[in-house]
N, C-alpha and C positions, 0 to 999 in steps of 0.2 A: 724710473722710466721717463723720458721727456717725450712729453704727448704735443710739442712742438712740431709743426707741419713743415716739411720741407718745401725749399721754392716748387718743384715742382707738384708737389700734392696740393701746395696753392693752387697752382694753372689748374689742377684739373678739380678740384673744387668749384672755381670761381666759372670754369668752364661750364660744368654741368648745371649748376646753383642760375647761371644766366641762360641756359637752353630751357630749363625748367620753368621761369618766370617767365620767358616768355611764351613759351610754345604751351605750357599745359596752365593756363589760368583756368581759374573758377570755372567760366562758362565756357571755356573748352573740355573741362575734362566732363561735366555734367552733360554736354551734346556726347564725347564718345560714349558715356556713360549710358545714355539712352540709346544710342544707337547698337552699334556689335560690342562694344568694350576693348576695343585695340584702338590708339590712335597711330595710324599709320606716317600721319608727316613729323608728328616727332621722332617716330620710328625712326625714318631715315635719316635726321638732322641727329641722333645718335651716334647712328654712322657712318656719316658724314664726315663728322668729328672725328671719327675715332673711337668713338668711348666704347661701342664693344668689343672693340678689338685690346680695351685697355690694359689688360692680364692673361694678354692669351701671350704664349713664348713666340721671340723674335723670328726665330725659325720658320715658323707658320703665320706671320706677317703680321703680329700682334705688337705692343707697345712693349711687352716684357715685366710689365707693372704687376704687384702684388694683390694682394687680399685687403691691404690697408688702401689702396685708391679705389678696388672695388666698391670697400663698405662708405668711402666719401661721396663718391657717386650714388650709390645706395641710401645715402643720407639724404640727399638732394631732393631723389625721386620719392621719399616718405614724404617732405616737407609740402608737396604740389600731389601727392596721390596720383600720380601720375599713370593712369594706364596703357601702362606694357612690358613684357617680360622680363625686362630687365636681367637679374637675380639669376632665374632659371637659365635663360638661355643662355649672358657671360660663362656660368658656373661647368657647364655642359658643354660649351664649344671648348672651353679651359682642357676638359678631362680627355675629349676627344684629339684633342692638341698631341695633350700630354702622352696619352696611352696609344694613340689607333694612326700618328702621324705618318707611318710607313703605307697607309693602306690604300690607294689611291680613291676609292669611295670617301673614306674620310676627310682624308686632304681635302678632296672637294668639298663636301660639308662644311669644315672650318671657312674655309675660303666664303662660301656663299654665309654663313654664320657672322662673319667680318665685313661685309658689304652690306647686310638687314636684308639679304633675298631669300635665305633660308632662316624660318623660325627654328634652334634645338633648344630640346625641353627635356630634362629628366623626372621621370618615376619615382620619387624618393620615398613618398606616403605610402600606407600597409592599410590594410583592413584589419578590423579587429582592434588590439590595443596599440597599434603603429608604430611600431618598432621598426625604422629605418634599417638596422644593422641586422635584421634576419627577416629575409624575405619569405615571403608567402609563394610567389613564382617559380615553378620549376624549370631546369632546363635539362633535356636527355640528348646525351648525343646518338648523332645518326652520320652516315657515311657523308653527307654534302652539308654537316655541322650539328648544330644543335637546334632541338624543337622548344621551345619557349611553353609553357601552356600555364592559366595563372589569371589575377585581375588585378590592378592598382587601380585604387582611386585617388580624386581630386588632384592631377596632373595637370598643370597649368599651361596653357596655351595649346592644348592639346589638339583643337580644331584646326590649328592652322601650323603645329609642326611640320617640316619635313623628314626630321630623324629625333628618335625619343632613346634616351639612358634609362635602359630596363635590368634594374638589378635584378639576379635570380641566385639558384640553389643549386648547383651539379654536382652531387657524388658527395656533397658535405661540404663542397668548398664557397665559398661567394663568388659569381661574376657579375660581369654588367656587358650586357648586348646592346650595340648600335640594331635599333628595329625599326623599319620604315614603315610606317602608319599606314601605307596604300598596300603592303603584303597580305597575300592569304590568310586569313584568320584571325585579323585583326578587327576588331570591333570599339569606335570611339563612340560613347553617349555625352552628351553637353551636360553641363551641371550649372544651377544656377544659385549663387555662392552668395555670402553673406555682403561683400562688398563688389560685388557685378564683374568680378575679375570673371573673362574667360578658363574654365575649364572643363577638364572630363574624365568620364570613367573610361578605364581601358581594359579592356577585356581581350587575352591570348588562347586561342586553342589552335597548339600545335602550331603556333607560328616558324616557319624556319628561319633560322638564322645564320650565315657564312662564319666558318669557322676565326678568319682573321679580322672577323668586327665584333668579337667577342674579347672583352677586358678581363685577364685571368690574374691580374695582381692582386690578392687577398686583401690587403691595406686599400686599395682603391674609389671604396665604398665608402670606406673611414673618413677619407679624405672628402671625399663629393661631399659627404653627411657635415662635417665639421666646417666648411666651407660656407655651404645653405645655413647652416644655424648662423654664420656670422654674419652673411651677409643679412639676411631675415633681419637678425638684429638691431642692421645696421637703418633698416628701411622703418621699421616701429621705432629707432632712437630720431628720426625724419617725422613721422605721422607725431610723435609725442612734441616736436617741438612747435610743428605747425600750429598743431591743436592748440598750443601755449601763449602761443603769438596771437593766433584769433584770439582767444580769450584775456588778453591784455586789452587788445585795442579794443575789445567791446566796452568789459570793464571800463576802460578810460572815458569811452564815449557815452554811453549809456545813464543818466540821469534819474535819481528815484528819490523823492524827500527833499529836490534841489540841490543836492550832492550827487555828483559823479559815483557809481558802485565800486568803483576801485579803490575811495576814501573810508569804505567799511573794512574793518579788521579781520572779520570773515571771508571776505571775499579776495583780501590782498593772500592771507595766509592760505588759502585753499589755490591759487593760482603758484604760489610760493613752494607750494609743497611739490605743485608739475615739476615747476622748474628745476629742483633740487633732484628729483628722481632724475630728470633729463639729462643731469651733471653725472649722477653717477652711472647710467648708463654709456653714454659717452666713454668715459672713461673704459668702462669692460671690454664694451665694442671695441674702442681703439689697439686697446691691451689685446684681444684674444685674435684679433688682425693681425698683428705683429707677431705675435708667439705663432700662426700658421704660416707668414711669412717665412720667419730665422728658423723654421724645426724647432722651436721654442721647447721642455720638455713640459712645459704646463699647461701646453696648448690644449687638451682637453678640459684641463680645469677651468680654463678663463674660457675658454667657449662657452660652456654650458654655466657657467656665470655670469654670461653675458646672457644668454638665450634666456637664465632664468629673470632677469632682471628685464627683459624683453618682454613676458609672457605676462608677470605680473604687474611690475612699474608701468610699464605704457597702456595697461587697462585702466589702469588706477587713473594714468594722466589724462587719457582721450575722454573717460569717464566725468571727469571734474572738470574737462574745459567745456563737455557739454551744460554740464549742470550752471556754471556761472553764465553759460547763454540762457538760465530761465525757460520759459515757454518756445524761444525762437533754436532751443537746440535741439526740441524735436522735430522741426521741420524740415524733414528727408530731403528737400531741397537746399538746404543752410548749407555753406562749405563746410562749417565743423561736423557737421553729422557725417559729411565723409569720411572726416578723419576718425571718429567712432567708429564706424563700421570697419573699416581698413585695420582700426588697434585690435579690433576682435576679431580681422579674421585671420591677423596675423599669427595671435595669440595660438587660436587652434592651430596653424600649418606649422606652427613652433613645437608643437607637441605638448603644451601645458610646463606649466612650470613645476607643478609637482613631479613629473617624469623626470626632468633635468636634476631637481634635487635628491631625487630616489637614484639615478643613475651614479651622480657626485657622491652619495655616500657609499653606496655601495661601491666604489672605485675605491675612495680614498680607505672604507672600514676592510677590507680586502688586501690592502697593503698591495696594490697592484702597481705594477713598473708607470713609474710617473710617463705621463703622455700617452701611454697605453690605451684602447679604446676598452673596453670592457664589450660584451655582449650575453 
């Protein structure tokens, strides 16, 4: 595979990589971070741009771009911990695009999705052991559609959504309901999370939902799930190199003995070892982007190859470029203790890495149809 960038994946690299430096510096993201946890004027210099319109289809006025500029953008937004929903809300306008474009509620959605005026977020987390691909939510139909009843937690951006991807259960099959957060029986609780991102629990009883904003493609869910994991990836292979890059210049700068810490062998091999995770990460990321691009048929395999390398590698990495900060990388105020928090909380919204390799064996020891999602 040639992990070469095209010109245009450069543009929109270089695009985001400079919205990010400038707009979400240090003492930018630690003011939104103290304040609500959304930064609004990046927000719209995103869209401004373009960028979340970046992979949504030309149709519905999007750029027509894939999975692989998503997770470069994604990358950008790890490296500056940039808070805003980034991930969620692309992924969810994408699916609404994809599936609900005839609908004219939806259409409008996307549309306001593609200008930053509507927040969409989807439901993808479970209670219990969190298995994305079998929901906990039910749905029953009724004569004016289906009733929703159910709870997901840790939904991200959830206070300030205007339409949330609620995957549910009918009849044994999987859907996913377009659900407006302001509807009867919707109850949003705020959650306050390991890295200060906005989210919350959501809780349905007997929500109703319109029959034609309801996604009956079986494979749909597969897809939303395989998507998040890459992009997720993509955002922790960003936090892991940030964290890397702090942790050089401190190294460099830093003086103990009358030598610089980065002329101990300790200290170069332990920043050595980031950056070689960082490289193979990279590489999964890139790979399981592309294979959901082309229909790959090993798109499941390199995903959750990536996701695992996500879960564990950038613990490992956030972990170690605290520790070469010494005493100053406990301080919740240091830019690298963001990127700690962010590698951990990514780790959990990843699903663990042991679930990704319990999933991969169980796929591959099963002789299951290569690409195939398992449940």
């Amino acid at each position: 595979m040639n992990f070469d960038l095209t010109d245009e994946q450069q543009v929109v690299t270089d695009l985001a990589g400079q919205l990010f430096t400038d707009l979400a510096t240090p003492e930018r993201v630690k003011a939104v971070t103290d304040a609500d946890g959304f930064d609004a004027d990046l927000w719209s210099a995103l869209a401004d741009a373009g960028l979340l319109a970046l992979c949504l289809p030309e149709e519905s006025g999007g750029s027509g771009m894939g999975m692989v500029e998503l997770a470069l953008v994604a990358q950008q937004q790890g490296r500056h911990v940039a808070p805003v929903p980034f991930v969620s809300h692309v992924l969810a306008a994408r699916t609404v695009a994809e599936e609900l474009s005839a609908v004219p509620a939806a259409a409008a959605a996307v549309q306001g999705a593609i200008a930053g005026d509507m927040i969409l977020t989807a439901a993808i987390a479970e209670v219990g052991v969190n298995d994305p691909l079998n929901p906990t939510v039910t749905a029953t139909a009724t004569p004016d559609g289906v009733r929703l009843s159910g709870e997901k937690p840790a939904v991200v951006a959830l206070d300030r959504a205007g339409k949330i991807l609620v995957p549910a259960v009918q009849d044994g099959s999987t859907v996913i309901a377009l659900v407006d957060p302001a509807a009867e029986g919707v109850t949003v609780t705020p959650l306050s999370t390991t890295n200060h991102e906005p989210q919350g629990h959501l809780e349905l009883e007997s929500v109703l939902v319109a029959d034609d904003l309801v996604i009956r493609d079986p494979e749909a869910l597969d897809r939303l799930w395989l998507r998040h994991l890459a992009a997720l990836a993509a955002v922790q292979l960003g936090v892991g190199e940030g964290a890397v890059t702090q942790a050089a210049q401190h190294v460099s700068e830093r003086k103990q003995f009358g030598r610089t810490l980065s002329s101990f062998q300790a200290v170069s091999q332990r920043a050595a070892d980031g950056w070689i995770v960082n490289e193979a990460l990279w590489s999964t990321v890139i790979n399981a982007a592309w294979q959901l691009d082309n229909d790959g048929a090993g798109a499941l395999e390199d995903v959750l190859s990536a996701a695992y390398w996500a879960c564990e590698g950038t613990s490992e990495v956030v972990l170690g470029a605290q520790h070469l900060h010494a005493g100053i990388g406990a301080d919740v105020d240091y830019p690298v203790h963001r990127q700690f928090l962010w590698g951990m909380q990514n780790s959990t919204i990843l699903g663990t890495a042991s679930s990704h390799l319990a999933r991969l064996g169980k796929h591959l020891a099963a002789g299951s149809d290569v690409g195939s999602v398992d449940r």
